[in-house]
N, C-alpha and C positions, 0 to 999 in steps of 0.2 A: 504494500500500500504506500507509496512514492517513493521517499525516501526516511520511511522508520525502518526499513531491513537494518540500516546503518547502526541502529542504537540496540536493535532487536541482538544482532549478531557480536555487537560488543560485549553487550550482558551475558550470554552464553558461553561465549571464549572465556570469560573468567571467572565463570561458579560451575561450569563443570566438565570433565574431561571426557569430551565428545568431538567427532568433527563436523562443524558447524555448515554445512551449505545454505548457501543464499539461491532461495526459489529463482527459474528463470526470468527473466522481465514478459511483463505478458506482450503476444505478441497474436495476430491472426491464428494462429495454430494453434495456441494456446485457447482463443475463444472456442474454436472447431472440433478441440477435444471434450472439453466443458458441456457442451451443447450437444452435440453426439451423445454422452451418455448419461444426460441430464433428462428429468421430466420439464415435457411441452413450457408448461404454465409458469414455472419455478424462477423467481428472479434472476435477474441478470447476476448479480455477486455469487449466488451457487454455482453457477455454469462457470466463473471467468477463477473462482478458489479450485474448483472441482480440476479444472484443465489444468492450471499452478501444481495440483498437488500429483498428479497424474505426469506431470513432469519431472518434478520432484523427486517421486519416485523412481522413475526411467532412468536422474542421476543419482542414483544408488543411497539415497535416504529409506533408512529402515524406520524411524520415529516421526513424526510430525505432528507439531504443537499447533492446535488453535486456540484463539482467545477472543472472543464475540458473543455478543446475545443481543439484548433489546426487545427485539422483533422476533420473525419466523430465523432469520438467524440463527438462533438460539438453540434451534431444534435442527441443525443443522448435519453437524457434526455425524452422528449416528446415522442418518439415511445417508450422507457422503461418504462413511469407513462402509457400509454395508455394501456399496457398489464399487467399491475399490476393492474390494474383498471378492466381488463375483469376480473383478475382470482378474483375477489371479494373484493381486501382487499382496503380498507379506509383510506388511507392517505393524506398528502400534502407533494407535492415533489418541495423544493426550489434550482431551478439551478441559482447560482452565477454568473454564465458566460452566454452571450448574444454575439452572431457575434465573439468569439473570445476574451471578452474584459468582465473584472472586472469592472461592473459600480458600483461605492464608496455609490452614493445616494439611488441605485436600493437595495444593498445589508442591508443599514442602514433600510430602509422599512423591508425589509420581517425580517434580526432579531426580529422589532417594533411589525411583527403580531407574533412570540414567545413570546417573554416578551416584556409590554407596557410600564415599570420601567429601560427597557434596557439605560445604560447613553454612548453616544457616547464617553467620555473623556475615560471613563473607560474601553471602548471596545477599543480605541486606544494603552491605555497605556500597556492594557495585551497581544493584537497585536506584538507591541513591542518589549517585551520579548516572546513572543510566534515564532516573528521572529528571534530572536537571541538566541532560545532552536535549533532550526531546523540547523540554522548557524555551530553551536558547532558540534550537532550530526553527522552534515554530515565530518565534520573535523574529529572527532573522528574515523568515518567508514572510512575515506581516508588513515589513519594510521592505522586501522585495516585490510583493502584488502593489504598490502602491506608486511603485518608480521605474519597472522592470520596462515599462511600455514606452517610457522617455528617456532610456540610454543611449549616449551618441555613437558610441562604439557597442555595436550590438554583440551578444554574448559575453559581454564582459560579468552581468549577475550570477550568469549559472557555474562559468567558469571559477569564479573566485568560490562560488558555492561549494561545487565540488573539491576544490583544495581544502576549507573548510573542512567537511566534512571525514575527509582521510589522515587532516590532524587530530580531531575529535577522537578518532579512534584509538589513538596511540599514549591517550591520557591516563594517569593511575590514583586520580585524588582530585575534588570537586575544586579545590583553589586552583591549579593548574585550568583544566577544565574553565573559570570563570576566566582565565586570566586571556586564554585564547579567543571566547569569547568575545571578549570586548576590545580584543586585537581588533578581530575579523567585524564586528563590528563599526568602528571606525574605518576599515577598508571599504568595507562597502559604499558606510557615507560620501567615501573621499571620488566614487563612482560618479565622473562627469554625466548628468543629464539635463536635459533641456525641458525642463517643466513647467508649463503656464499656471499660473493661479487657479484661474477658473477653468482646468482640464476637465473631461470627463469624468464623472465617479460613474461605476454599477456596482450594486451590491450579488451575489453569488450565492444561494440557499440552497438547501434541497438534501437528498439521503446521503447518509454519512460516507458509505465506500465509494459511491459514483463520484463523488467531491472530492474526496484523499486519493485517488488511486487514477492519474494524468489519461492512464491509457485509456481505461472503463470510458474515460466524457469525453475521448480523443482530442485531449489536448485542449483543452475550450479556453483555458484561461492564458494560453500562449498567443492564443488566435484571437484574442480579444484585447491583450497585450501591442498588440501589432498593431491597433486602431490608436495607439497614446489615450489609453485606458487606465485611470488609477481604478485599482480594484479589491475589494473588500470581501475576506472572505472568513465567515466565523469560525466554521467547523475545523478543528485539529486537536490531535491527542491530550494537549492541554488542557483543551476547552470540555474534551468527551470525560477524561478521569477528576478535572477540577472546578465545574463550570456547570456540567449539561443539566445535573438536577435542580441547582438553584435556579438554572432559569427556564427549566418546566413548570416548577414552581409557580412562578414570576409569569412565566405565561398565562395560565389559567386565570390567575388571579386579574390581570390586566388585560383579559382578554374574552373576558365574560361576555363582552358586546359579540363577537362571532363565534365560540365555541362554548359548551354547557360542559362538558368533558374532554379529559386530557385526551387526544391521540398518541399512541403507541410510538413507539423509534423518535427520528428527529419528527413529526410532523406538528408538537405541540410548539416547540421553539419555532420553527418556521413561521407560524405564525407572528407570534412576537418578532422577529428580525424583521418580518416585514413590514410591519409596523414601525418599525425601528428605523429603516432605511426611508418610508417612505415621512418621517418627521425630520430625518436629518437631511432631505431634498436632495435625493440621489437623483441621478438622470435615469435610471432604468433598474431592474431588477432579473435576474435569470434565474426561475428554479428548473435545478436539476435532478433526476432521478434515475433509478432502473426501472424497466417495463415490467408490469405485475406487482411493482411496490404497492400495495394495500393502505400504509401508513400516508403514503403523499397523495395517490391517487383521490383517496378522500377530503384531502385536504385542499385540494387545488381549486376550487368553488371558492372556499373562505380567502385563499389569497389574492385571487380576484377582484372577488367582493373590495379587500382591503386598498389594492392598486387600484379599482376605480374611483373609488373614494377620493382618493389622494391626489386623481389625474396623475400617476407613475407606471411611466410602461412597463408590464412586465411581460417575459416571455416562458414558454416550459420545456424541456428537453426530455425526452425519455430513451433510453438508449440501450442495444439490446445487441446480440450477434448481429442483426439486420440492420442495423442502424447504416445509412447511407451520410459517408463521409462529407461526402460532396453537399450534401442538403443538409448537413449543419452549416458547414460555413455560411452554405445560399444564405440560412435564416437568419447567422449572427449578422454575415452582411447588411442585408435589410434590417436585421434592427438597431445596425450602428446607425447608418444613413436615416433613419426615422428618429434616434434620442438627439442627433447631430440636428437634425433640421427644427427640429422642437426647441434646442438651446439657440439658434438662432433666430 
């Protein structure tokens, strides 16, 4: 899911003595495997983990860990090992998540049946700092959607990102760790771009994997980038382990005028962002989702509702194996060329 392999694989190299493979990047083939031996109706993130894991295994992974719920997600896990299991291959699949919920003691065992030498202090402490790499990154990316679209010398963001990110890994203690940080921080700052004041905003919603994971939205936020787009985007790992309840919360309560009850996964925050965006006079809004998401599908009426209210356009993605490359851009194009003619 973009680039938290980076933190995911750091924390495993140092609490326990395994070798660690990083899933293939997803790719066409990757969806084709997914889809092939997935049911019809079943969201897009079943098909696009299913095909990951299916690869995964092909490069000689015996173990694989998931950590998900919310939703039908949740229920995931078990009907994916049970088709991986017809199609022949030999693993053991560790899901994290039970009912919706990281159980501490549940998770300390099944590390125990990987490595038996596993030290719990040690798995805390590299936790940790593995929580506070994810922290950083995701700050770094909220400064980079914001400015990526008005760099003079293009590729200069991803580029230093990626350097970034290969230093991060080779850290042994949250001071260091902070101190590179705020290296790379300032580096980015010191990143010439040419940014008007009154540039574009669009604000970004919609379900949590099609949002995190570049390839699943084919790329949407690069290609909107392109337009000299500052771009706001809530959802990331930060926000899902230290954020997403308080402002389910916070939704409900402030949003009694379009919903009576919470929906399920992100659809009750969605709600609230959009609200959110269309009082801080963003020029447009994009929700995006998987095809067969339940939780947004339902919800897309009330966001509507909220954008016309507001006169803020908003548009909706849904994206699936099928999804036609070429007619997302069509749409994002016209709807640059539509938020563009409205600010003028």
């Amino acid at each position: 899911m973009g680039d938290y392999y980076v933190p995911a694989k750091y924390l495993l190299n140092k609490i326990v003595a395994a070798d660690i493979l990083v899933a293939p990047l997803i790719t066409a083939k990757t969806i084709e495997l997914g889809s092939k031996y997935s049911p019809d109706f079943v969201c897009t993130p079943f098909k696009y983990t299913l095909g990951t894991m299916i690869e995964a295994l092909d490069e000689g992974a015996n173990i694989l860990i998931q950590f998900g719920g919310g939703c039908r997600y949740g229920y995931y896990s078990e009907l994916q090992e049970q088709i991986l299991k017809d199609l022949g291959y030999k693993f053991e699949l560790l899901n994290l998540v039970t009912n919706g919920k990281a159980n501490i003691k549940r998770i300390y065992k099944m590390i125990k049946r990987i490595d038996k030498k596993f030290n719990i202090f040690k798995g805390l402490y590299y936790l940790f700092i593995t929580i506070k790499m994810v922290k950083y990154m995701d700050k770094i990316d909220d400064y980079i959607r914001k400015n990526i679209g008005f760099e003079i010398n293009k590729g200069s963001f991803s580029n230093l990102k990626q350097e970034m990110l290969e230093k991060f890994t080779l850290v042994n203690n949250p001071f260091s760790l902070y101190i590179l940080y705020k290296k790379y921080f300032n580096k980015f700052k010191k990143i010439k771009i040419n940014k008007p004041k009154d540039c574009l905003k669009v604000g970004i919603i919609g379900e949590l994997y099609t949002l995190m994971e570049p390839f699943s939205n084919y790329y949407l936020e690069k290609e909107l980038a392109a337009y000299n787009i500052e771009l706001k985007r809530f959802t990331n790992v930060t926000y899902l382990l230290l954020k997403f309840k308080k402002i389910n919360k916070k939704a409900l309560k402030k949003s009694k005028k379009y919903m009576k009850y919470q929906f399920s996964a992100d659809a009750s925050s969605n709600v609230y962002w959009t609200k959110y965006l269309c009082d801080k006079k963003y020029d447009g809004i994009i929700h995006i989702k998987s095809s067969f998401c339940t939780p947004e599908i339902g919800v897309m009426p009330i966001l509507d509702k909220i954008a016309n209210e507001n006169n803020v356009p908003l548009i909706h993605f849904s994206f699936d194996a099928n999804t036609s490359e070429v007619g997302i851009k069509t749409r994002l194009e016209a709807f640059y060329d539509m938020i563009e003619m409205r600010r003028k």
